[in-house]
C-alpha positions as CSV (number, residue, x, y, z in Angstrom):
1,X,15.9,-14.4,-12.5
2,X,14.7,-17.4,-10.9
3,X,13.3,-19.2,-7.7
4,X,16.2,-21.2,-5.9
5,X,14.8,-23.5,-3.4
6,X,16.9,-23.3,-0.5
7,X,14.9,-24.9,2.3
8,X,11.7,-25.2,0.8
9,X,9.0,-28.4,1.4
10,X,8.2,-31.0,-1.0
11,X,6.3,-29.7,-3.6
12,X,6.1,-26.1,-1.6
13,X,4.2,-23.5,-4.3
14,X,6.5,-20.8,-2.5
15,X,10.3,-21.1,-2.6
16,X,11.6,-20.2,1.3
17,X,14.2,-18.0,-0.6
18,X,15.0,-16.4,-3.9
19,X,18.7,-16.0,-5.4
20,X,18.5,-12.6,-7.6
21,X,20.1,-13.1,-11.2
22,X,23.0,-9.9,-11.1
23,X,23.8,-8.1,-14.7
24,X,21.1,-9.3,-16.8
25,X,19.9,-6.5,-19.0
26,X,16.0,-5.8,-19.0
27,X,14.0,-4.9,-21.5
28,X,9.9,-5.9,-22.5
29,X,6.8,-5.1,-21.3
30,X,4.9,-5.1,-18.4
31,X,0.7,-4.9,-17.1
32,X,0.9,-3.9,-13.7
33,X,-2.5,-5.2,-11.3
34,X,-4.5,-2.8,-9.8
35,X,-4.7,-0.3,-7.3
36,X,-4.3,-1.7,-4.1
37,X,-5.5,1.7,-2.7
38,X,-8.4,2.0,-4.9
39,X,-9.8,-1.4,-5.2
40,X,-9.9,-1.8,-1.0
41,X,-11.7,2.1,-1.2
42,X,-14.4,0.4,-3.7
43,X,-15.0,-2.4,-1.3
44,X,-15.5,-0.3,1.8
45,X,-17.5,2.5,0.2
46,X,-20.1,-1.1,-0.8
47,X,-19.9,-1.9,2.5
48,X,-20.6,1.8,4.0
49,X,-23.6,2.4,1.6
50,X,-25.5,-1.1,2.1
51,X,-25.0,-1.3,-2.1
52,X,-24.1,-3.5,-4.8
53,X,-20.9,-3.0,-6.6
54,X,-19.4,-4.6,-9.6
55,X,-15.3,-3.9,-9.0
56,X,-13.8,-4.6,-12.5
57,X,-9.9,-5.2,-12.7
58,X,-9.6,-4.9,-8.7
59,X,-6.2,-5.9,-7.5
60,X,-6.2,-9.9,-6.7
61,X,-3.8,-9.9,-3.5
62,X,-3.7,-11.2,-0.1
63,X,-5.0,-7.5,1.7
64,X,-8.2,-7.4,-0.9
65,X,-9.1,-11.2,-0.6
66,X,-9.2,-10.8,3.0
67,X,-11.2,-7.4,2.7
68,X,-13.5,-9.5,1.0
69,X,-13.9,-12.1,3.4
70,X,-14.9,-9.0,6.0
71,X,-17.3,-8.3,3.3
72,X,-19.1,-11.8,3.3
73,X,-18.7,-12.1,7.2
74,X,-20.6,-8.8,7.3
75,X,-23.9,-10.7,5.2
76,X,-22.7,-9.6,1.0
77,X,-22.7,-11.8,-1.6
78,X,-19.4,-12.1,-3.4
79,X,-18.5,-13.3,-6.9
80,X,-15.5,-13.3,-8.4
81,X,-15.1,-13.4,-12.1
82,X,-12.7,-13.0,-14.6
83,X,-12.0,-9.7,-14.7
84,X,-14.5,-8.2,-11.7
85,X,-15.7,-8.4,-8.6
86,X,-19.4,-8.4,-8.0
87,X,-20.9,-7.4,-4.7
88,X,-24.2,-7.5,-3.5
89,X,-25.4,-6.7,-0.2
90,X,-27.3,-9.3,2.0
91,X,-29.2,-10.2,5.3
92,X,-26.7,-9.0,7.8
93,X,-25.0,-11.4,10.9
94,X,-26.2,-10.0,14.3
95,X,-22.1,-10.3,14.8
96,X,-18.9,-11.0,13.4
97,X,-15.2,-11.9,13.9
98,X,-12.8,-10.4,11.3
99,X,-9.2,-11.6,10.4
100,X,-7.1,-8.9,8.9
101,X,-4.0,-10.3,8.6
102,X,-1.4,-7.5,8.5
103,X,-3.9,-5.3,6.3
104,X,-3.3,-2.1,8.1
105,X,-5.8,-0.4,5.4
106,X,-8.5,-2.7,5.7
107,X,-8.1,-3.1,9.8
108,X,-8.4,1.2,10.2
109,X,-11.0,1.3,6.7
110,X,-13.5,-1.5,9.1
111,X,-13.4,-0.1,12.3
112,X,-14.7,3.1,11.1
113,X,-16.9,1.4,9.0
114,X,-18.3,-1.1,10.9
115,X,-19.6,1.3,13.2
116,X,-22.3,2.1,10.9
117,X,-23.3,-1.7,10.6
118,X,-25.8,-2.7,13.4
119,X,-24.0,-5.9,14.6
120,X,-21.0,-7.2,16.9
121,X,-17.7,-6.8,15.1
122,X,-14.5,-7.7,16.1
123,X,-11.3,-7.6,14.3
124,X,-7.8,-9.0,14.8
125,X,-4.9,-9.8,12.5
126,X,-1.3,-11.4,12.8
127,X,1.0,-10.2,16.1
128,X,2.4,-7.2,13.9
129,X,-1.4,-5.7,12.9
130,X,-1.4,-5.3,17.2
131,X,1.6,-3.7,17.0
132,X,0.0,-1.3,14.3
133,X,-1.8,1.9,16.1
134,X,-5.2,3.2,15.3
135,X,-6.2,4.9,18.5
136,X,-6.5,8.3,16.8
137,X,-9.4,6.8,15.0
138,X,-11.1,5.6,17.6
139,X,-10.6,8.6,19.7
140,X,-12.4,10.6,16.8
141,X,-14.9,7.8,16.0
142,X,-15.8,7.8,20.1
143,X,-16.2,11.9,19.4
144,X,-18.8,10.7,16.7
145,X,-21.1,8.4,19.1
146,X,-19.4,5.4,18.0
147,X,-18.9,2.7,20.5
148,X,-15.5,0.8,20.4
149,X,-13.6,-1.2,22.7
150,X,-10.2,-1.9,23.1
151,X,-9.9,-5.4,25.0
152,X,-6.4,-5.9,25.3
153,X,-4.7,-2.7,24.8
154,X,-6.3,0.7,24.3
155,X,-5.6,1.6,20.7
156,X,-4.6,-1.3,19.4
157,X,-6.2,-5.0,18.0
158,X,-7.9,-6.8,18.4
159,X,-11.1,-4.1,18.3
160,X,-14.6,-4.3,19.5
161,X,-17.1,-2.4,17.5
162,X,-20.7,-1.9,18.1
163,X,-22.2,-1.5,15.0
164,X,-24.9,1.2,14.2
165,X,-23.3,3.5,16.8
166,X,-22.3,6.4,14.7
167,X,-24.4,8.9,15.5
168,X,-22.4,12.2,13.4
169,X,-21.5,15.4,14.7
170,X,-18.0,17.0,15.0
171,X,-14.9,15.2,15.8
172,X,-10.9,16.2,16.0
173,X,-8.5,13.6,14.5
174,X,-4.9,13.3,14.3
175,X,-3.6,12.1,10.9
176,X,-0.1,12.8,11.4
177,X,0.8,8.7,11.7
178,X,-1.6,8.0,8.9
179,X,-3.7,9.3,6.2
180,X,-6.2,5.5,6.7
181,X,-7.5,7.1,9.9
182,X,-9.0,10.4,7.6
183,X,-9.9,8.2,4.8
184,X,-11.7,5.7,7.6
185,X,-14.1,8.4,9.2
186,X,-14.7,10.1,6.1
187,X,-16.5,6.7,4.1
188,X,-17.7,5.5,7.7
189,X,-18.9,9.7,7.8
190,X,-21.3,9.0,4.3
191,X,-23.2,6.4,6.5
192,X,-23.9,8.6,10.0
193,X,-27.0,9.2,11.4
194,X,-26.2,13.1,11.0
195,X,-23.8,15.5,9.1
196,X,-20.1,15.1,9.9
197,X,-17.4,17.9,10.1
198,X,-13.9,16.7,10.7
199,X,-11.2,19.2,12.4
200,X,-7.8,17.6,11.1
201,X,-4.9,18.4,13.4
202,X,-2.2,16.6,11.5
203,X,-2.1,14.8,8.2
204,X,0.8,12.5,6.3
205,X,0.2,11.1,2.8
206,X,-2.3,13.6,2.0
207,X,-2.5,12.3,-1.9
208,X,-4.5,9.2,-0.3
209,X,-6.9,11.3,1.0
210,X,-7.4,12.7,-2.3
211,X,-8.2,9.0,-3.5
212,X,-10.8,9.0,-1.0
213,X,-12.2,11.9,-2.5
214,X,-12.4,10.4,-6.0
215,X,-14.1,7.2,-4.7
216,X,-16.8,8.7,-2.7
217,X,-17.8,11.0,-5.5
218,X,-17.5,8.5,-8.4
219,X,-20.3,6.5,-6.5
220,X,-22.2,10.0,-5.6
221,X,-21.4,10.6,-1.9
222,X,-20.3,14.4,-0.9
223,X,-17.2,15.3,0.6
224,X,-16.5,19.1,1.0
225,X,-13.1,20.6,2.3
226,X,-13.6,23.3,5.1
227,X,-11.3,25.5,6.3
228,X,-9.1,22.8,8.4
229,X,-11.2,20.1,7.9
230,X,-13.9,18.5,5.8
231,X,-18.0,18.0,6.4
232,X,-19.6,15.4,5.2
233,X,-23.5,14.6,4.4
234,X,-24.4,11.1,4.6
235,X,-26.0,9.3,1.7
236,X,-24.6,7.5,-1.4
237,X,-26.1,7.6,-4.8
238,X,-28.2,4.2,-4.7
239,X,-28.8,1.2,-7.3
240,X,-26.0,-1.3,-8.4
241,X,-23.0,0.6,-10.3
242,X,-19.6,-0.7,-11.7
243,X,-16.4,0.9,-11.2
244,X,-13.1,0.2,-12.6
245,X,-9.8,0.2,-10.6
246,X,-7.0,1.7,-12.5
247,X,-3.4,0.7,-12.6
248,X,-1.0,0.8,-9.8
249,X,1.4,2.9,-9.7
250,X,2.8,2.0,-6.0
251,X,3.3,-1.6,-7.8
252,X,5.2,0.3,-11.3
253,X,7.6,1.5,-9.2
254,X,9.3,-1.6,-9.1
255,X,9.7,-2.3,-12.8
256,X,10.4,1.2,-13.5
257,X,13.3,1.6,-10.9
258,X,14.7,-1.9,-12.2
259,X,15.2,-0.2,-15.7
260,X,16.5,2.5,-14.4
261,X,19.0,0.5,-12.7
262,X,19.4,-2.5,-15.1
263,X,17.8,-1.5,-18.4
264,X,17.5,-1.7,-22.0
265,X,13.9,-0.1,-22.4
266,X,11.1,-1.2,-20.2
267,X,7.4,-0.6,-21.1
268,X,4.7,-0.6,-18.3
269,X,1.3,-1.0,-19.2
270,X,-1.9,-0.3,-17.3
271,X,-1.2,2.9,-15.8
272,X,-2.7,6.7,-16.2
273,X,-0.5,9.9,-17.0
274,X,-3.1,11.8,-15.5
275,X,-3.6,9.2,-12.1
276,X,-3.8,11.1,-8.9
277,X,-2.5,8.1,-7.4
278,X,0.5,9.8,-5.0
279,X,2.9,7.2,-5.7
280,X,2.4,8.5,-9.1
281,X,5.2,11.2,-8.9
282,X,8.0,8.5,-8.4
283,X,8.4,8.2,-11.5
284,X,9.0,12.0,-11.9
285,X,11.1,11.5,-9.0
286,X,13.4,8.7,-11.4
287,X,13.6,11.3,-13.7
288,X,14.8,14.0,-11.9
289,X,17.5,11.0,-10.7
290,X,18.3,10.8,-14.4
291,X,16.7,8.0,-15.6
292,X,14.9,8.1,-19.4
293,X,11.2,8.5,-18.5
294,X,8.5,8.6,-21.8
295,X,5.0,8.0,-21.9
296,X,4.2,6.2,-25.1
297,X,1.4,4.4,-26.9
298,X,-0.3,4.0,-23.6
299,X,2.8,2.5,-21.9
300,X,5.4,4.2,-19.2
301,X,8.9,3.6,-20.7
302,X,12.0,3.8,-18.3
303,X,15.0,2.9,-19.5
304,X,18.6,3.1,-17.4
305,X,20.1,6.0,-17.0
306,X,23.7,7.7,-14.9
307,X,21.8,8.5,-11.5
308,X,22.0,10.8,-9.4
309,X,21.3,11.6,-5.9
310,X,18.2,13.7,-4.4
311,X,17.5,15.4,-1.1
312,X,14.0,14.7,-0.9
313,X,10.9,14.6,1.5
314,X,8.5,11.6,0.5
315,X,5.8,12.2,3.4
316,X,3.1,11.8,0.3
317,X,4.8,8.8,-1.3
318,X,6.1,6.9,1.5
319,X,5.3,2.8,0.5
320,X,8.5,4.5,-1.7
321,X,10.7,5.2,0.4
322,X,12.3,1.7,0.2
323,X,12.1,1.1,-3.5
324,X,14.4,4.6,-3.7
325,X,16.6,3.1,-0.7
326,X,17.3,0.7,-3.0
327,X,18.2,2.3,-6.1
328,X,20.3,5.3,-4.1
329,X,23.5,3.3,-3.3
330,X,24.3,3.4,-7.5
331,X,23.4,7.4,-7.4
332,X,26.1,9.5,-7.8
333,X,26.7,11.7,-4.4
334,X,24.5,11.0,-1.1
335,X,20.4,10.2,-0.8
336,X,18.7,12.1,1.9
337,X,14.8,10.9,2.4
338,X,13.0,12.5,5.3
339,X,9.8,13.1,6.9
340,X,8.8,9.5,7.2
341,X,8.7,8.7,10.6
342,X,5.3,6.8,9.4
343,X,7.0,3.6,8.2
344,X,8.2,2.8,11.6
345,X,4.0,1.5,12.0
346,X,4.0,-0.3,8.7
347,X,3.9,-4.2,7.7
348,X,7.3,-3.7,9.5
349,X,10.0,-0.8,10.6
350,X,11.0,0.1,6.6
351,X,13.1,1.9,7.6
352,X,15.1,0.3,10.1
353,X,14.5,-2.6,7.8
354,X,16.4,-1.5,4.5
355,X,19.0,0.0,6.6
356,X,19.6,-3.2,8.3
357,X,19.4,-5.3,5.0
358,X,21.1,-2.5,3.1
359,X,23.9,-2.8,5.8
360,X,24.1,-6.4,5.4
361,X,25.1,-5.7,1.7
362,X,27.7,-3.3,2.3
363,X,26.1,0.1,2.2
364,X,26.4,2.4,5.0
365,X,23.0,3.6,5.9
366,X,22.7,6.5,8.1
367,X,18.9,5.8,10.0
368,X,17.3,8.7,11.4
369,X,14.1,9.0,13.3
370,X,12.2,10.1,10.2
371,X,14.5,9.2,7.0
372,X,17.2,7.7,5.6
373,X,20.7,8.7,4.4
374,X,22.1,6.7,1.9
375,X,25.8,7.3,0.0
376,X,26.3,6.2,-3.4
377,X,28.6,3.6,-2.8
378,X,28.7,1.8,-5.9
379,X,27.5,4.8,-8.4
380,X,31.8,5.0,-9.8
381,X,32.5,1.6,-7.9
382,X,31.6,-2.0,-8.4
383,X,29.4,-3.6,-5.7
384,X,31.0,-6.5,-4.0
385,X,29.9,-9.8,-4.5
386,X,30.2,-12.0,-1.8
387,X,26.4,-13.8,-1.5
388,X,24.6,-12.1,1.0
389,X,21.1,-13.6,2.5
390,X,18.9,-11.2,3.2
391,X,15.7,-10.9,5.2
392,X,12.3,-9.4,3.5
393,X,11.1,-8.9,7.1
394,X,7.7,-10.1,6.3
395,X,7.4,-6.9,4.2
396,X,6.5,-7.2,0.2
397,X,7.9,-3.8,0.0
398,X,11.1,-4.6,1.4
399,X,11.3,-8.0,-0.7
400,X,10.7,-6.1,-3.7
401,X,12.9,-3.2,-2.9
402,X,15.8,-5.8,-2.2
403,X,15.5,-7.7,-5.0
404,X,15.8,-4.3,-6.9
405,X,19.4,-4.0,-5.3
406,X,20.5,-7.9,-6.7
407,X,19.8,-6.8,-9.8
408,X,23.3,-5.1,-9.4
409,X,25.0,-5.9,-6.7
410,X,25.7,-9.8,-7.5
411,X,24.8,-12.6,-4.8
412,X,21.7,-11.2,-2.8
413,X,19.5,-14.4,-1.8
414,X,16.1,-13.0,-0.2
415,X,14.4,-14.9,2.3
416,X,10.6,-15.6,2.6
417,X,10.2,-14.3,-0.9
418,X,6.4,-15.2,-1.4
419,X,5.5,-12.0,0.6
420,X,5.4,-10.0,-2.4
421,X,1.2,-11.6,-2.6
422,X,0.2,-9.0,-0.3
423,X,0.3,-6.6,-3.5
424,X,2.0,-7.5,-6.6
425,X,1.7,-11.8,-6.9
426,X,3.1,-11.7,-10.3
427,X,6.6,-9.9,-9.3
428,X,8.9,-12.5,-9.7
429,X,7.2,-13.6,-12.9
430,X,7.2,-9.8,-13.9
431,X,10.8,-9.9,-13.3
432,X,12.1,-13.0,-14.6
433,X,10.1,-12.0,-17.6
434,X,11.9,-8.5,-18.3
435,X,15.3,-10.6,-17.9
436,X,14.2,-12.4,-21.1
């Protein structure tokens, strides 16, 4: 697999589209980068607790450079070396302006954050992050004491917050679009004035929250579940400590669902049997498909295997949801995903974007509000092959998930292919590199 340059300027580091290589065989091994979910929870769990913070093997991507920017804007010192991330905390800016980009975790993990941080804070991203809602977390942050405005729409970026604000108490949130807005007030909870007791309506992606969890306790905050809800008491443990961010498996599921599709044997290192990491059951989920799923020496090994179709609700794994779009047209019988209505507030609409991409290649994609339905087109048949230029929608999850599809369907060309640096930079060298 290789970059074609279609349109691309002189010299241009990033190809303006990518023609997939179809019916190369993959085999070798893989080190996936970090967690994106757990290196952006170390970095705003320093921020919350005023502390230094050494972050060793933290993903290097677009979203956690730019959380680190937030970091330096907001008075830390940061130093990147090799391997880690050190943080140290500094004399704080009486204000700040924030760019998020379209870093839906870092914009909800800072407002609720930054409303702990005496100061002036306002943050804004790219047109789709003010497309992307987080008025549930104010609303409960506003329960809280905190003082945040809403200049241009209420709800939405850019947001005003008036640091030092949060004053604790109790609070009602709805999680039901998002797990980010739980995770948010329970960090930005650790630095109140007073205790905190969350009442949680709704909740999606509950395994996140679980993350959370694991974060705050690993740098000695407490976190307690209570009947519907949770209570926390402010305070982190203090002094500098190091933490190390483990393997990602939201990023594995790309090589592993490429072997399944296209393999040979496929080794990916880095990762955790034991992760908690909720993206972490996908690959249970390519076994139950009928894929060859080991764990050995270390490594995850996925090989290819006769799929089949599942019927299945991925509200706790839904960054997935695409990368199974994409391998469900070569499943034998008819893919049903549901309960994701979720992804419609993503980096884009996922799922109206792999059913429109999807559609362009020839599958017919049933959308529903909340899911997918998918038929196995080409399980028995073969693909056809007529070149097909697909959009990644701005998306690295749909780039990725596409370029999954050309690895069997021949002729897929994906535009704008250098979004995959949002999470997983290496992907097309990962790739190329499994096709030998």
């Amino acid at each position: 697999m290789g970059y074609n340059s279609q349109s691309t300027e002189k010299n241009s580091p990033t190809p303006a589209a990518y023609r997939v290589v179809c019916g190369q065989a993959l085999g070798g091994r893989v080190r996936v980068p970090g967690s994106k979910s757990m290196t952006q929870r170390y970095f705003n769990l320093a921020l919350v607790g005023a502390r230094g913070l050494v972050v060793r093997h933290p993903l290097r991507s677009e979203d956690p450079e730019l959380f680190l920017g937030a970091l330096a804007a907001a008075g830390f010192g940061v130093e990147r070396r090799a391997e880690e991330v050190a943080l140290v905390p500094g004399e704080r800016p009486a204000a700040g302006e924030i760019f998020c980009g379209n870093g839906g975790t870092m914009f909800r993990f800072l407002t609720a954050a930054l409303a702990t941080v005496p100061g002036t804070w306002r943050l804004d991203g790219v047109p789709r992050l003010r497309e992307r809602p987080v008025g549930p977390l104010v609303t409960a942050l506003r329960q809280l004491g905190a003082e945040v405005d809403c200049p241009r729409a209420e709800g939405f970026a850019p947001i005003v917050v008036h640091g030092g604000t949060l004053r604790g108490g109790r609070a009602t949130l709805d999680a039901g679009a998002s797990s980010q807005y739980l995770s948010a007030l329970l960090m930005a909870a650790l630095a109140a004035r007073e205790p905190v007791t969350v009442e949680v309506a709704a909740l999606a992606s509950e395994p996140y929250v679980d993350l959370t969890l694991d974060a705050v306790a690993e740098l000695g905050g407490s976190v307690a579940r209570q009947g519907g809800g949770y209570r926390v008491e402010p305070g982190l443990a203090g002094g500098v400590a190091a933490v190390t961010v483990e393997g990602d498996f939201s990023a594995a599921a790309y090589p592993a669902a490429a072997a399944a599709l296209a393999g040979g044997e496929v080794e990916i290192a880095g990762l955790s049997a034991s992760s908690r990491q909720g993206d972490r059951s996908f690959v249970d989920l390519l076994a139950r498909m009928g894929a060859p799923v080991a764990w050995r020496a270390g490594a995850l090994v996925v090989g290819r295997g006769e799929l089949r179709a599942v019927d299945v609700d991925l509200s706790a794994m839904p960054d997935q949801v695409p990368t199974l779009a994409a391998v469900a047209p070569f499943a034998r019988g008819t893919t049903r995903i549901g309960n994701v209505a979720q992804l419609r507030i993503k980096e884009s609409d996922r799922l109206k974007a792999m059913a429109r991409e999807l559609g362009r290649l020839g599958v017919p994609v049933e959308e529903l509000d909340d899911g997918l339905v998918i038929p196995g087109v080409w399980a028995d048949e073969a693909p056809p092959s007529a070149p097909v230029e697909v959009d990644a929608w701005n998306d690295h999850r749909i780039a990725m998930s596409l370029a999954l599809v050309g690895l069997r369907r021949p002729g897929v060309v994906i535009r704008d292919p250098g979004v995959v640096v949002k999470s997983y930079p290496d992907f097309w060298r990962d790739l190329e590199l499994l096709q030998g």
